[in-house]
C-alpha positions as CSV (number, residue, x, y, z in Angstrom):
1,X,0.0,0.0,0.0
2,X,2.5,2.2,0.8
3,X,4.3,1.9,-2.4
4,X,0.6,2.8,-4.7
5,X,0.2,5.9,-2.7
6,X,3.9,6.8,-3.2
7,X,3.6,6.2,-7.2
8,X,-0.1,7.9,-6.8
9,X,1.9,10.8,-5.0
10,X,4.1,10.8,-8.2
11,X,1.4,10.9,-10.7
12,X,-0.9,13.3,-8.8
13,X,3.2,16.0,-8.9
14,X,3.0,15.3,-12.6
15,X,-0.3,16.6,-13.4
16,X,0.2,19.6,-11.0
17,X,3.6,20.3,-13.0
18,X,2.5,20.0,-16.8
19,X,-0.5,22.7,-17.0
20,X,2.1,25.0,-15.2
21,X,5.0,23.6,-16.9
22,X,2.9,24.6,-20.3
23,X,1.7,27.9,-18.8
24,X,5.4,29.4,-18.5
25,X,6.1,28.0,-22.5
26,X,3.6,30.2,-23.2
27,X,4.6,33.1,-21.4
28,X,8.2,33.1,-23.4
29,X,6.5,32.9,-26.4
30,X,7.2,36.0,-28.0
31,X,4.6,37.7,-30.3
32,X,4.6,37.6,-34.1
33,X,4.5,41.2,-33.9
34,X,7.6,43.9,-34.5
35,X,7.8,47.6,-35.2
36,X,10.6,50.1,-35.5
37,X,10.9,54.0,-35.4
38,X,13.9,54.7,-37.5
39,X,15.7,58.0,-39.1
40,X,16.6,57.4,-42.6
41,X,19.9,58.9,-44.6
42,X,18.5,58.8,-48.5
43,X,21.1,59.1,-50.8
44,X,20.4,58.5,-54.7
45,X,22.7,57.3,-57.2
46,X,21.8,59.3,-60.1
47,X,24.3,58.9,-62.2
48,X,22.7,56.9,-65.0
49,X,19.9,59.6,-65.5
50,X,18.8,60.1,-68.9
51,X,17.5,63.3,-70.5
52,X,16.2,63.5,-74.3
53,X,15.5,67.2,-75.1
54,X,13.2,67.0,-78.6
55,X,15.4,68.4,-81.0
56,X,18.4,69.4,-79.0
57,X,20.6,67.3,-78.9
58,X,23.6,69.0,-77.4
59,X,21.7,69.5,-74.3
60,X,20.3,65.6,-74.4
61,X,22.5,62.4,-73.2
62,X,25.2,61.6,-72.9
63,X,25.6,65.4,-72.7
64,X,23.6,66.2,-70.2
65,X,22.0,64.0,-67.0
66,X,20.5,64.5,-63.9
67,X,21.4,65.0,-59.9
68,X,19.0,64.3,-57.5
69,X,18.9,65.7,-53.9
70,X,19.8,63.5,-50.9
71,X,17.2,63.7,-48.0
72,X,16.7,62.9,-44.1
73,X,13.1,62.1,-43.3
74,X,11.7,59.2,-40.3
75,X,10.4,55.6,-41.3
76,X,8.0,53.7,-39.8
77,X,8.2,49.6,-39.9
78,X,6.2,46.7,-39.4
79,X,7.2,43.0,-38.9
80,X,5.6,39.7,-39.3
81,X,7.7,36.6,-38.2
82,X,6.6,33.1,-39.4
83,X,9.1,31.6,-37.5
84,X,12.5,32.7,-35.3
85,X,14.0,33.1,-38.7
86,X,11.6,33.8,-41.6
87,X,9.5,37.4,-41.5
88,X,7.9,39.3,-44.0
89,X,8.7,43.6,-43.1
90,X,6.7,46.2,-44.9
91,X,8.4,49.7,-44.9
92,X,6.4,53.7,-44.6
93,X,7.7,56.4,-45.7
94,X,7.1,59.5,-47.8
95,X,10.7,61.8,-48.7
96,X,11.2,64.7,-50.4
97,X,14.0,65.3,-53.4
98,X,15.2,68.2,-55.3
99,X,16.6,67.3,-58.9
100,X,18.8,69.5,-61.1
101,X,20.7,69.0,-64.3
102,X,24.4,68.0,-65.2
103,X,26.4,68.1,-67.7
104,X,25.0,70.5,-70.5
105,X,21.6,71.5,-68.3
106,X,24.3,71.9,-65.2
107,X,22.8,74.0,-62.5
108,X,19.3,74.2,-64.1
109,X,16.6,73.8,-61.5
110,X,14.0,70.6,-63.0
111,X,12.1,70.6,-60.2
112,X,11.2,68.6,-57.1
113,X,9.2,66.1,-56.0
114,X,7.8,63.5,-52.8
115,X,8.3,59.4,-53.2
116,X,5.8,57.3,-51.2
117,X,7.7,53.7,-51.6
118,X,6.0,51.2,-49.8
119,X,7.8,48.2,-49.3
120,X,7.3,44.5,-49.1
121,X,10.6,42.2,-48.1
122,X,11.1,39.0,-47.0
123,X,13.9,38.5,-44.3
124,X,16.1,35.5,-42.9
125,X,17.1,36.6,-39.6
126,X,20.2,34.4,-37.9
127,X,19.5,33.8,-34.4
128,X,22.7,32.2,-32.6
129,X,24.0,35.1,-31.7
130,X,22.4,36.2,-28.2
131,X,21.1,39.8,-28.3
132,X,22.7,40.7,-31.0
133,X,20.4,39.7,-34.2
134,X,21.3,40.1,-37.6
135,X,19.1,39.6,-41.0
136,X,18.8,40.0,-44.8
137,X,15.9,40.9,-46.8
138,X,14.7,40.9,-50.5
139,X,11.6,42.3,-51.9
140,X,9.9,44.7,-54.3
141,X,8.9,48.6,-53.6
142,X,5.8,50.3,-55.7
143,X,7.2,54.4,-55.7
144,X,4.6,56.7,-56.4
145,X,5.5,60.0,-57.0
146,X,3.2,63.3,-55.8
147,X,3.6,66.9,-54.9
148,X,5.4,67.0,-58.5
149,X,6.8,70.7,-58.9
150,X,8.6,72.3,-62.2
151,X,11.4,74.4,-61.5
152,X,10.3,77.4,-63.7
153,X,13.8,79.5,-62.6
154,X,15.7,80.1,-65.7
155,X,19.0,79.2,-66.0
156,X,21.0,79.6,-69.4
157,X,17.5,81.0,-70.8
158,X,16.2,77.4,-70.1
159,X,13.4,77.0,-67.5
160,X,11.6,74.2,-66.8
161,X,7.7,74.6,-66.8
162,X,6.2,71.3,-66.4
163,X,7.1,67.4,-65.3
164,X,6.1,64.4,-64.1
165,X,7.8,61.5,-62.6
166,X,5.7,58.1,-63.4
167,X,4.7,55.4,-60.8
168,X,7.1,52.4,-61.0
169,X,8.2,49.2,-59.6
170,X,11.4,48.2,-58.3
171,X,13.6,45.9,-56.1
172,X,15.4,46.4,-52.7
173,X,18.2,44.6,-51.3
174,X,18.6,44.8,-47.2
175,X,20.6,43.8,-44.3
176,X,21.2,44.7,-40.8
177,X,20.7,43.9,-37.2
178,X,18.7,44.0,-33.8
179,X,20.6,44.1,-30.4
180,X,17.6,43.6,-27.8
181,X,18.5,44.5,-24.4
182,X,15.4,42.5,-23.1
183,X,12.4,40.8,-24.6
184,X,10.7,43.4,-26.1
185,X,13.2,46.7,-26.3
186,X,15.8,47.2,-29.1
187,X,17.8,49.4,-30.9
188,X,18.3,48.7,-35.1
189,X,20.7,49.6,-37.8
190,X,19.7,48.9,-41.5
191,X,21.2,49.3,-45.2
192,X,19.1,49.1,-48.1
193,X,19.8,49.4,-51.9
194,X,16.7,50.1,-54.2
195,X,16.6,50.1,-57.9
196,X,14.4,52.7,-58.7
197,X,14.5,54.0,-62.1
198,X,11.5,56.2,-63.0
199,X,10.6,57.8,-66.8
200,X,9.9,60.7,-66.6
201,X,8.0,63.9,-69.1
202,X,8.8,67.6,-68.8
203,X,8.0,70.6,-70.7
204,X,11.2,73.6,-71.5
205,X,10.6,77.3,-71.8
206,X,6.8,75.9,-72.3
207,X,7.8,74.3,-75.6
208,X,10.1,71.9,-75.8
209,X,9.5,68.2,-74.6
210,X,12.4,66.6,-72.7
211,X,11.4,63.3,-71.8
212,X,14.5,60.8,-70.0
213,X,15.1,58.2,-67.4
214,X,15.0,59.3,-63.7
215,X,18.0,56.5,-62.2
216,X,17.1,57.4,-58.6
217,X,18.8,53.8,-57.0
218,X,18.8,55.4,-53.5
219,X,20.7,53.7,-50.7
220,X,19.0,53.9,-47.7
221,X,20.6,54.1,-44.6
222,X,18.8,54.2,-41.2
223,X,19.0,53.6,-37.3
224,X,16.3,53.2,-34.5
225,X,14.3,51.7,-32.0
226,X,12.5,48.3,-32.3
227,X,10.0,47.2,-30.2
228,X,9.0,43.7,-30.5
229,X,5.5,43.0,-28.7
């Protein structure tokens, strides 16, 4: 008898200890759930700009390009994790660029204009190294272009009196990191590359057409707080 009610003792401690055993599993189970704050460098590589000005062609490619402005603006990120390592981040932000000509147009004032890029990446985030957690992403940004401004100044008796920048779709590379310094709090450093390469229409002195390739391909280079519910 005495043996039963020590195995019955047993049995009875198990029972007790697996709903509470499975209770503080669940507690560490971290939410899906991740946002960041960030401040974003933007930094465009415009070098491979285009510009056609209709019968001109001294002031058209490969004699003349364009610059485009580099800008400081916050961002605004949310995360989705699938598992430790797989998560799908979607990226908010609106910034603001000026653009002026090279070469042959050098100095002339195009315009300026706001890019809303959302965008969609899929990440692969390593997680064998403590607090410190570093990923890469790939994915695909949708840019559309408003507040649209010509630059109308003249310069050289050239002033530009109308564009547009179109919509477009492009790619973005990423990587950076996390360091957590608890469960929820972090702080976040994050490259990106996009290839972003608008067409663009303008109007000249209210007369000419220019039309052209806008080869914005911005790096992106930001820091933060991430706070992971």
């Amino acid at each position: 008898m005495q043996r039963v009610s020590v195995v019955g003792a047993m049995v009875a401690a198990a029972l007790m200890a697996c709903p509470l055993g499975q209770a503080a599993k669940a507690d560490d189970t971290q939410s899906p759930w991740q946002v960041r704050v960030r401040a974003l460098g933007v930094l465009p590589a415009s070098s491979g700009s285009t510009v056609n000005v209709q019968g001109v062609p001294a002031l058209s490619s490969p004699n003349s390009g364009l610059s485009i402005g580099n800008s400081i603006v916050p961002e605004l990120d949310i995360s989705y994790y699938f598992t430790p390592n797989v998560a799908a981040e979607l990226i908010l932000g609106v910034t603001p660029h000026n653009i002026t000509g090279t070469g042959a147009l050098a100095n002339t004032n195009i315009g300026r204009a706001w890019l809303l890029p959302p965008t969609l990446l899929a990440q692969w985030h390593f997680t064998d190294f403590g607090p410190f957690k570093p990923y890469i992403g790939l994915g695909l940004n949708y840019t559309i272009f408003f507040g649209q401004s010509a630059g109308y100044t003249p310069t050289n008796g050239l002033g530009v009196t109308n564009l547009t920048l179109h919509n477009t779709v492009g790619g973005a590379l990423q990587v950076g990191f996390d360091y957590m310094f608890d469960k929820h709090w972090g702080v976040n450093f994050d490259v990106k590359k996009y290839l972003l390469r608008p067409t663009y229409n303008a109007t000249v002195n209210g007369t000419i057409p220019v039309t052209g390739t806008a080869a914005i391909d911005p790096w992106i280079i930001g820091a933060g707080v991430t706070y992971r519910f």
